[in-house]
TORPA-4810 file (N, C-alpha, C, O; in nm, 3 decimals):
<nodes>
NODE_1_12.167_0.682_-0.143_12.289_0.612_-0.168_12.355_0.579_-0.036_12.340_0.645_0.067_X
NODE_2_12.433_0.463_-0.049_12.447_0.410_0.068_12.578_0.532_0.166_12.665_0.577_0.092_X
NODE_3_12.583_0.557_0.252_12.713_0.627_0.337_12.808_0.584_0.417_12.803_0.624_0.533_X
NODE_4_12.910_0.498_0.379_13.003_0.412_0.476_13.008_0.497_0.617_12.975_0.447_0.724_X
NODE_5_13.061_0.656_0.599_13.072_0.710_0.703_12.972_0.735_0.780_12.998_0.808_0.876_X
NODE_6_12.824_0.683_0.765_12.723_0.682_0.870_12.696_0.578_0.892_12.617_0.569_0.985_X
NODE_7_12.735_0.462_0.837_12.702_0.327_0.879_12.813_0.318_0.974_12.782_0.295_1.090_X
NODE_8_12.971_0.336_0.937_13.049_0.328_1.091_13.016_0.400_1.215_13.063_0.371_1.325_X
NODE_9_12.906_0.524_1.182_12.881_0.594_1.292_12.752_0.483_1.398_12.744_0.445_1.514_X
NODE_10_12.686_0.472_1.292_12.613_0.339_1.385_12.642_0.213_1.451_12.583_0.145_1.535_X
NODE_11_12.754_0.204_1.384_12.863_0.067_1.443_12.929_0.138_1.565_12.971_0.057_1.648_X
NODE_12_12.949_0.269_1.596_12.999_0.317_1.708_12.942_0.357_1.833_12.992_0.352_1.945_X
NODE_13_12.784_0.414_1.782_12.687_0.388_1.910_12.561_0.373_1.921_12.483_0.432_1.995_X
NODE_14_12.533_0.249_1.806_12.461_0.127_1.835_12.291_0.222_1.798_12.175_0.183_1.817_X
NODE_15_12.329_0.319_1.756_12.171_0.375_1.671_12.168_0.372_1.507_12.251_0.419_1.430_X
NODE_16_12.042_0.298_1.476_12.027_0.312_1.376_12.027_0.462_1.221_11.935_0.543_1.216_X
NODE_17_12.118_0.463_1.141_12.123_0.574_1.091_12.042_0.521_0.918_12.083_0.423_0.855_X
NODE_18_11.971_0.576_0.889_11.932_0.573_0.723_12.007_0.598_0.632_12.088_0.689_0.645_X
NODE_19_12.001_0.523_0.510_12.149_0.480_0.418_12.274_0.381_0.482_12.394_0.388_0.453_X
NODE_20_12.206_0.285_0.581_12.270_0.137_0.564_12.227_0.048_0.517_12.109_0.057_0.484_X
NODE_21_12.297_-0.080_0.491_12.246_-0.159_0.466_12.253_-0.194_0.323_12.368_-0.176_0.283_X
NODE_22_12.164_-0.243_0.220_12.225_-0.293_0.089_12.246_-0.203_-0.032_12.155_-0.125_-0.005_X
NODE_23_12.280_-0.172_-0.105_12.338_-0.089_-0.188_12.186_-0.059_-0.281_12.092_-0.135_-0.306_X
NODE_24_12.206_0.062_-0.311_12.031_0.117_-0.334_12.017_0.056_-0.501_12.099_0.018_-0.584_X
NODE_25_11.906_0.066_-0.498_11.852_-0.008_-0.698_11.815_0.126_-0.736_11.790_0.188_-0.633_X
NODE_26_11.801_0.200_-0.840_11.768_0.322_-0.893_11.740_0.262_-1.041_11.812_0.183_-1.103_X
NODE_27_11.624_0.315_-1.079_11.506_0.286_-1.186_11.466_0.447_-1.252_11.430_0.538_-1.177_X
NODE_28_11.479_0.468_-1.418_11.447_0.606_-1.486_11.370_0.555_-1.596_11.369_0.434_-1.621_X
NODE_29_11.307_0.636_-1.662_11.205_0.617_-1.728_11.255_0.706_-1.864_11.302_0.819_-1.857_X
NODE_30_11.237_0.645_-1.961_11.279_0.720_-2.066_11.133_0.694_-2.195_11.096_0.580_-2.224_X
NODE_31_11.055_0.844_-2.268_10.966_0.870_-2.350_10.992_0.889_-2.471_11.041_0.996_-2.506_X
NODE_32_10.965_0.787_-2.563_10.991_0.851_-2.732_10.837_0.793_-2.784_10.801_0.675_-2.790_X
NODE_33_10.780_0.883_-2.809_10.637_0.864_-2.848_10.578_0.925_-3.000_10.558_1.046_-3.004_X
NODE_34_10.563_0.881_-3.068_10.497_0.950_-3.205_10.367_1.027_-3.217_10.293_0.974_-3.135_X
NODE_35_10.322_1.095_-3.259_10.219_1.145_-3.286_10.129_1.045_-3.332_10.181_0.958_-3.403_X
NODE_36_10.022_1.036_-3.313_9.898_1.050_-3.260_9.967_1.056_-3.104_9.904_1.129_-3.027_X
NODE_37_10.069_0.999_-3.053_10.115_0.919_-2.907_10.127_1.060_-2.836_10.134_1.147_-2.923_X
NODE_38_10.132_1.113_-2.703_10.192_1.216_-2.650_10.195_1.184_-2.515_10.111_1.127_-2.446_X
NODE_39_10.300_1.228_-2.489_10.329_1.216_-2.320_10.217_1.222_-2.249_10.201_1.111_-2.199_X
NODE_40_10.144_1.283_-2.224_10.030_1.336_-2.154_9.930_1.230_-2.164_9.822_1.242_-2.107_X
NODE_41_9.954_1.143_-2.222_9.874_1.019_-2.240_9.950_0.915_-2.129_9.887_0.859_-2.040_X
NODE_42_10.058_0.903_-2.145_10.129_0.799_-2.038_10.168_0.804_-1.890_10.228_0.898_-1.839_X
NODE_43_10.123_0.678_-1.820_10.158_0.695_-1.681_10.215_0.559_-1.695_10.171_0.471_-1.768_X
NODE_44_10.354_0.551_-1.589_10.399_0.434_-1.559_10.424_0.410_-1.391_10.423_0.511_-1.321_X
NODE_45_10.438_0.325_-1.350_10.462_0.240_-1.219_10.562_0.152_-1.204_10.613_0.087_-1.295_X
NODE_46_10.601_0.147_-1.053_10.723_0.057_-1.051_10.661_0.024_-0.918_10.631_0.094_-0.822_X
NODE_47_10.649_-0.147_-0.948_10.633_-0.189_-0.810_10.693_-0.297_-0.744_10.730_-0.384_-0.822_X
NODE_48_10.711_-0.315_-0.645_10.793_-0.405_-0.586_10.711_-0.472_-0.427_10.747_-0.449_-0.312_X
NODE_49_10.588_-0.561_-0.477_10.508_-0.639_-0.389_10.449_-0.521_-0.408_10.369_-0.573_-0.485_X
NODE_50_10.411_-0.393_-0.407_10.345_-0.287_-0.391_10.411_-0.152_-0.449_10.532_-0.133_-0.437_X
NODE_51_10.297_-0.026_-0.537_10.398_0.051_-0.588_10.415_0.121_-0.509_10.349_0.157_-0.412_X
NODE_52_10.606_0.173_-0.585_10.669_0.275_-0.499_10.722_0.372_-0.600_10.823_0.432_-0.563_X
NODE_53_10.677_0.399_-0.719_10.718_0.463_-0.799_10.583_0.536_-0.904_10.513_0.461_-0.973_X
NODE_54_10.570_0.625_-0.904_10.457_0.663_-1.026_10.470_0.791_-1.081_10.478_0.896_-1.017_X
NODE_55_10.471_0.776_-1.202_10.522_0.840_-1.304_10.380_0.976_-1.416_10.313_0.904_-1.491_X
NODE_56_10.363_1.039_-1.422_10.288_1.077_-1.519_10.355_1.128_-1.681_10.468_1.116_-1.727_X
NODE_57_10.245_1.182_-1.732_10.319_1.235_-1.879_10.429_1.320_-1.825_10.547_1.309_-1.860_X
NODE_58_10.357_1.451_-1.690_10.448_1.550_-1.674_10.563_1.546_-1.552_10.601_1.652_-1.504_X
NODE_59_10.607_1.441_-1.514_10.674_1.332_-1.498_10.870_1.380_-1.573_10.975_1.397_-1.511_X
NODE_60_10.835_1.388_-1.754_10.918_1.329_-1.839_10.969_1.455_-1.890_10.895_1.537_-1.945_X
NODE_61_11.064_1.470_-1.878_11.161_1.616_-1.962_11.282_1.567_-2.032_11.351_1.466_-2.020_X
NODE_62_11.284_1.669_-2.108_11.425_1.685_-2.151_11.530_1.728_-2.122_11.527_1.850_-2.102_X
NODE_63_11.623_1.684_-2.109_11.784_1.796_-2.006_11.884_1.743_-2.090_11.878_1.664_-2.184_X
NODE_64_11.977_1.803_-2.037_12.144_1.761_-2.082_12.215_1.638_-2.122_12.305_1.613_-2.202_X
NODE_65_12.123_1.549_-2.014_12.173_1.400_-1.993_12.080_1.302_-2.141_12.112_1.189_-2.178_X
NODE_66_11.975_1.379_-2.194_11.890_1.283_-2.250_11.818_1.388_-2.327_11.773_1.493_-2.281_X
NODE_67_11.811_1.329_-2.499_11.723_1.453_-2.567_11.583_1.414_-2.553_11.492_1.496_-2.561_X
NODE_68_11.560_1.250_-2.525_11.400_1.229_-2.531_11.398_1.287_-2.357_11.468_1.328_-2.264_X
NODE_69_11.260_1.253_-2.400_11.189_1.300_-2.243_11.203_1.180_-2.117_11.151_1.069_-2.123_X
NODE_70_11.272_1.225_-2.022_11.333_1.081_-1.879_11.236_1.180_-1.801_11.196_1.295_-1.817_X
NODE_71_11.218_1.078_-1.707_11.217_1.116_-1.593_11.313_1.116_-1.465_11.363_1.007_-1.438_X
NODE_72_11.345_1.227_-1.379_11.425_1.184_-1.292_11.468_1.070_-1.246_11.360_1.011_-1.247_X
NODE_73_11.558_0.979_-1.198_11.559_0.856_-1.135_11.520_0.855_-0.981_11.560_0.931_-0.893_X
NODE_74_11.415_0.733_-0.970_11.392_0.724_-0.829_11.500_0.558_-0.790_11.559_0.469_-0.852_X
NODE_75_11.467_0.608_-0.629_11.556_0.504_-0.573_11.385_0.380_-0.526_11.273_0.427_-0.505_X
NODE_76_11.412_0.267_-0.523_11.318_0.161_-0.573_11.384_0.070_-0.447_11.493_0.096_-0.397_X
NODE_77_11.281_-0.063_-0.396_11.326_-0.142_-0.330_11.429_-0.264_-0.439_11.452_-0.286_-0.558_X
NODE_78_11.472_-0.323_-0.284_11.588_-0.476_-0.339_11.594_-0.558_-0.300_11.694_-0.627_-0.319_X
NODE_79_11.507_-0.592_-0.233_11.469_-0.649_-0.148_11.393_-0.763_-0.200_11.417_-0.871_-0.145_X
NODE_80_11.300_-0.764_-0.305_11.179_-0.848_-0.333_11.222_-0.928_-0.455_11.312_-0.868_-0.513_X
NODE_81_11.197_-1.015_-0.499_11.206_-1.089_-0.658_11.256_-1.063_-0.774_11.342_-1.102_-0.853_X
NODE_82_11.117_-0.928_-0.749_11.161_-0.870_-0.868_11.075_-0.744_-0.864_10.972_-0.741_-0.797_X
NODE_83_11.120_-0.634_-0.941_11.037_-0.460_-0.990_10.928_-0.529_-1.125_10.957_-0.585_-1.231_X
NODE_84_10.819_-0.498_-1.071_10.726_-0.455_-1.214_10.724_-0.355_-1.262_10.707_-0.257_-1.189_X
NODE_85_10.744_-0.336_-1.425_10.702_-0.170_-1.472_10.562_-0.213_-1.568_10.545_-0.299_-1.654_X
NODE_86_10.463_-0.101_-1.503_10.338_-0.122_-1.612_10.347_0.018_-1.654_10.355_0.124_-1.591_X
NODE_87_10.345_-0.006_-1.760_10.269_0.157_-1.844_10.113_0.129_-1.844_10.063_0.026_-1.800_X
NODE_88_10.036_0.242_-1.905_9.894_0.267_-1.922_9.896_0.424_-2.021_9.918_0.536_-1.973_X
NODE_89_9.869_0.398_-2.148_9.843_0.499_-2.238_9.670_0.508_-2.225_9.597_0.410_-2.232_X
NODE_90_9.631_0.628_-2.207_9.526_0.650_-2.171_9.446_0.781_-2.240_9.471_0.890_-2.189_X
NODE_91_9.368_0.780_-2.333_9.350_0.886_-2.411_9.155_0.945_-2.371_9.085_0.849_-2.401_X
NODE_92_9.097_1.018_-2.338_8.971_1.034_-2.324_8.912_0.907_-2.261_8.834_0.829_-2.316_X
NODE_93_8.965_0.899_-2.131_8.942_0.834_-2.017_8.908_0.670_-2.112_8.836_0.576_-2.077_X
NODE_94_8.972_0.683_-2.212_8.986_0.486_-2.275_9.111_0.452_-2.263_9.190_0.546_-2.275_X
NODE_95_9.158_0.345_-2.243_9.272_0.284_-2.192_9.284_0.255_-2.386_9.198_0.197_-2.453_X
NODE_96_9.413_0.315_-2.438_9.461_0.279_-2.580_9.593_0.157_-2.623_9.626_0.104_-2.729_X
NODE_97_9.653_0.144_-2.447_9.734_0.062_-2.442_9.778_0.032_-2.276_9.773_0.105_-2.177_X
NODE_98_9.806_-0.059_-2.288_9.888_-0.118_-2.145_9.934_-0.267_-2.173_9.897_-0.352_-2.255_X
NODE_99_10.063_-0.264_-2.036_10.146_-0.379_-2.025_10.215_-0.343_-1.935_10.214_-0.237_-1.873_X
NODE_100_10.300_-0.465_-1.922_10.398_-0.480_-1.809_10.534_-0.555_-1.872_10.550_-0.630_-1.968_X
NODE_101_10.611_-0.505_-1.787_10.748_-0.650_-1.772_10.812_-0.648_-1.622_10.800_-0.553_-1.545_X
NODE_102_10.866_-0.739_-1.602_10.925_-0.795_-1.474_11.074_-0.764_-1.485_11.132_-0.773_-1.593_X
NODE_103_11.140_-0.723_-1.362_11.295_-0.703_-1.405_11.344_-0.711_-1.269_11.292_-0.650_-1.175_X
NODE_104_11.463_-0.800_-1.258_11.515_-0.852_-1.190_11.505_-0.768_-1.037_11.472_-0.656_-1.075_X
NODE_105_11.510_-0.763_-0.942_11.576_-0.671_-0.859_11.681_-0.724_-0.794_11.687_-0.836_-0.742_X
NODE_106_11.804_-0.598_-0.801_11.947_-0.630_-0.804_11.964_-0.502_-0.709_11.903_-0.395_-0.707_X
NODE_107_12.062_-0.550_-0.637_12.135_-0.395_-0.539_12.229_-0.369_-0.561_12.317_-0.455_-0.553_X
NODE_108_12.259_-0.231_-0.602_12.362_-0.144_-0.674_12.361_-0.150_-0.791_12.468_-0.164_-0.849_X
NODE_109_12.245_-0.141_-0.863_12.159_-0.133_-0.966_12.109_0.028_-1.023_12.058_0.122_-0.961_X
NODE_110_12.143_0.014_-1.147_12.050_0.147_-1.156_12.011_0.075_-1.381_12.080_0.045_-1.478_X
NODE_111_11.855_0.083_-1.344_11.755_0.056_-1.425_11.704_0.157_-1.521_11.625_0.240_-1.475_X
NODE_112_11.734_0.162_-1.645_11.608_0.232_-1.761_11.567_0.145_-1.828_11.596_0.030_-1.860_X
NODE_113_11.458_0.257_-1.851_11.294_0.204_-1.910_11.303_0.259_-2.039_11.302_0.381_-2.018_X
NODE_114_11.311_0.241_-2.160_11.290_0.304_-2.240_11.150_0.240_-2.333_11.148_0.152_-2.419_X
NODE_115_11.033_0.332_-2.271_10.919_0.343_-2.392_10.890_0.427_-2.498_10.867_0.548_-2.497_X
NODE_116_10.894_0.326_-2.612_10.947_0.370_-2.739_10.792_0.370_-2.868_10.696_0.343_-2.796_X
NODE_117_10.759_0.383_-2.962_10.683_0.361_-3.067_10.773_0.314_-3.185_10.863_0.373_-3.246_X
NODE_118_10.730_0.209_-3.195_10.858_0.168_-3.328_10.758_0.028_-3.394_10.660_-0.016_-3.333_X
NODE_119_10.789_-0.005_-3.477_10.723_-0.146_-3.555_10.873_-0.256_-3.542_10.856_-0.378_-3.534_X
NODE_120_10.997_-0.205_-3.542_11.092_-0.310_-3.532_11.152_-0.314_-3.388_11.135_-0.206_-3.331_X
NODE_121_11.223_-0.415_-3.306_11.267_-0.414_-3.216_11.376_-0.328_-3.198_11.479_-0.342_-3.263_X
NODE_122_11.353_-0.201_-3.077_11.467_-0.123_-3.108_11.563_-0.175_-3.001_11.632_-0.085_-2.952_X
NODE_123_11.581_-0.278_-2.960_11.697_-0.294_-2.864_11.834_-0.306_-2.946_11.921_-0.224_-2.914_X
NODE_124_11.863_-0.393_-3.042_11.935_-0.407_-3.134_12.023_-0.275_-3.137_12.139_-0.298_-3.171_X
NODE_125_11.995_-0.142_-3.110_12.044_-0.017_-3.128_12.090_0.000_-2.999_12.162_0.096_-2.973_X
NODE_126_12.062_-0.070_-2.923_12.101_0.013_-2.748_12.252_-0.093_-2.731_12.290_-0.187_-2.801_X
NODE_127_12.298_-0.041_-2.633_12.445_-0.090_-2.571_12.388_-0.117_-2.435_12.316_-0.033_-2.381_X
NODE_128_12.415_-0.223_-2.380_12.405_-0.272_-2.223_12.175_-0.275_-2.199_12.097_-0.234_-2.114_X
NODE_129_12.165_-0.331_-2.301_11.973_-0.345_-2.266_11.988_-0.464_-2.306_12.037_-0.499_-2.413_X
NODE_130_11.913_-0.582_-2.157_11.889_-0.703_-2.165_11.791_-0.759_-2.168_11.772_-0.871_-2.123_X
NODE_131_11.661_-0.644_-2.259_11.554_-0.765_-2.286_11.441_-0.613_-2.387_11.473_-0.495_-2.403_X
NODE_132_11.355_-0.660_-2.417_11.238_-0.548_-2.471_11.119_-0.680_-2.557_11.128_-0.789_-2.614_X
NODE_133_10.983_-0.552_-2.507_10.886_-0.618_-2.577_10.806_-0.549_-2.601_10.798_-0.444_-2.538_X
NODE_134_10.678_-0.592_-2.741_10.627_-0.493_-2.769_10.446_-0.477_-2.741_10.394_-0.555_-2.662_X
NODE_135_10.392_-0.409_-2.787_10.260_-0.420_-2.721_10.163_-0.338_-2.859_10.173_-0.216_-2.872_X
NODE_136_10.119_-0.378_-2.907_10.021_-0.342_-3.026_9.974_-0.247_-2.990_9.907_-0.244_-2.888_X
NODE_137_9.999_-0.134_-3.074_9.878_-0.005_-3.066_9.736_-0.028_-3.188_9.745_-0.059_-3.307_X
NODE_138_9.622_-0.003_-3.114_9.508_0.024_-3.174_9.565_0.107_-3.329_9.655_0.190_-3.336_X
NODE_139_9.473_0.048_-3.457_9.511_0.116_-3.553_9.559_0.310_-3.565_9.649_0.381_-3.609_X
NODE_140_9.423_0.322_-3.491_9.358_0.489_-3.513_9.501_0.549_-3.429_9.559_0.656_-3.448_X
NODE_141_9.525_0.468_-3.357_9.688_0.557_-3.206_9.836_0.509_-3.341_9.950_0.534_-3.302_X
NODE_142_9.827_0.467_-3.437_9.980_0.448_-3.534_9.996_0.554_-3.588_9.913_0.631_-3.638_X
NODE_143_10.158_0.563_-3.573_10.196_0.672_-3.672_10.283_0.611_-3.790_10.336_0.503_-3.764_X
NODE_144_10.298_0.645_-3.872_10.373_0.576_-3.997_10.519_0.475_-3.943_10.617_0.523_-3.885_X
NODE_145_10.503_0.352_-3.974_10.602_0.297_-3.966_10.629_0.266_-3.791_10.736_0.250_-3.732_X
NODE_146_10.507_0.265_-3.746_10.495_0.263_-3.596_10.406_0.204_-3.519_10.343_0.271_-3.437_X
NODE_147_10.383_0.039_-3.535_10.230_0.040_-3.522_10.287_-0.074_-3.327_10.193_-0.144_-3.291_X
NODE_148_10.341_-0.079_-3.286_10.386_-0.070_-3.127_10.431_0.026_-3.067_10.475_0.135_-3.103_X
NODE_149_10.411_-0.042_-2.940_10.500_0.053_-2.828_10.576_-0.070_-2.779_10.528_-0.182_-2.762_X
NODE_150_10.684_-0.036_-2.761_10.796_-0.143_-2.737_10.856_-0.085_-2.559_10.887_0.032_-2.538_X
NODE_151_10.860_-0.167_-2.476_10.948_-0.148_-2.359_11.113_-0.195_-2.379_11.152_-0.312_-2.369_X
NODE_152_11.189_-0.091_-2.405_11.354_-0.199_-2.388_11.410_-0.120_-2.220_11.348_-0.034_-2.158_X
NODE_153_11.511_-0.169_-2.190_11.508_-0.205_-2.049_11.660_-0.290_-2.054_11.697_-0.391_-2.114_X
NODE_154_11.716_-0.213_-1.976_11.852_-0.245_-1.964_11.921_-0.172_-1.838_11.874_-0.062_-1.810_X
NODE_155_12.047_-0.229_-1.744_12.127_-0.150_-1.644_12.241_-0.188_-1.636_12.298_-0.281_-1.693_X
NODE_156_12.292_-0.078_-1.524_12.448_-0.060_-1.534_12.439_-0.098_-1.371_12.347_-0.068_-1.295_X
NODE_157_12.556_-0.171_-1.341_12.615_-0.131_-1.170_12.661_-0.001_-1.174_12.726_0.062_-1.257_X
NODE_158_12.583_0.044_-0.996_12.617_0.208_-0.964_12.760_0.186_-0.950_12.829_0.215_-1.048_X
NODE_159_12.820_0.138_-0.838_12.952_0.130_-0.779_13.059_0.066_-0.891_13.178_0.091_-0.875_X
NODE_160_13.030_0.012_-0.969_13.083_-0.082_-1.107_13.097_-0.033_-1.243_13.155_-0.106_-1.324_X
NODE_161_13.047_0.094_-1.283_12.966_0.050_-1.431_13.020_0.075_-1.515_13.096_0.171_-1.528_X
NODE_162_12.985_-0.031_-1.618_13.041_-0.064_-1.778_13.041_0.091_-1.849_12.960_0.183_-1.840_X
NODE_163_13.136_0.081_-1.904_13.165_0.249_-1.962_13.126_0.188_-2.113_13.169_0.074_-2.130_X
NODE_164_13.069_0.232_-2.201_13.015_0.157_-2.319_13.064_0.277_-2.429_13.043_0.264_-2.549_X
</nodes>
């Protein structure tokens, strides 16, 4: 996160200090998976011209802030176009699913991922998520009433944010 009081310290004698410069993007990953589905199957990525983010099943917990399984938030570039997130569900070394989406990159940003198993679009339920899509699971990987995995994907400004 950015530090005014070390960026004036560099304005005072002309050495570069880390945490200047543009206001950081922060990207979290959020798991709701059905049975046949399990964490331990999913890895995701965040890349920006190249990845800087990678994620495994054990990656994803539960805490205070979130009953499904997140992963910590990493801090991500802001520099480039745009962040790719690909997932890869991966079961006995066969790939059972994968995809991607593209998402803006913005500074003073902070980004979730929420990969979900659902058959209807679950964005409709979220507050402040500006886009989701879904990706067909193989019959044998459905669980009742579940035959995608859906990415929704939505953020708040760090320094700004919408209280919902």
């Amino acid at each position: 996160m950015r530090n005014p009081g070390r960026c004036a310290l560099w304005l005072l004698i002309g050495l570069p200090v880390s945490g200047c410069g543009a206001p950081e993007t922060t990207i979290q990953a959020l798991a709701d998976l059905a049975p046949p589905l399990a964490l331990d199957m999913l890895s995701v990525t965040v890349a920006d011209r190249a990845p800087i983010v990678h994620w495994t099943g054990e990656d994803f917990r539960t805490g205070p802030t979130f009953a499904v399984p997140a992963t910590p938030p990493a801090t991500v570039g802001n520099t480039g176009e745009a962040l790719t997130v690909t997932f890869n569900l991966v079961a006995n070394g066969a790939t059972i699913s994968t995809g991607s989406v593209s998402l803006p990159a913005r500074s003073d940003w902070a980004w979730t991922i929420n990969i979900l198993s659902r058959t209807s679009d679950p964005a409709f339920q979220c507050l402040g998520c500006v886009g989701s899509r879904a990706f067909t699971l193989p019959e044998a990987w459905r669980s009742p009433g579940r035959d995608s995995l859906w990415i929704v994907w939505g953020g708040n400004s760090i320094s700004n944010p919408v209280v919902y």
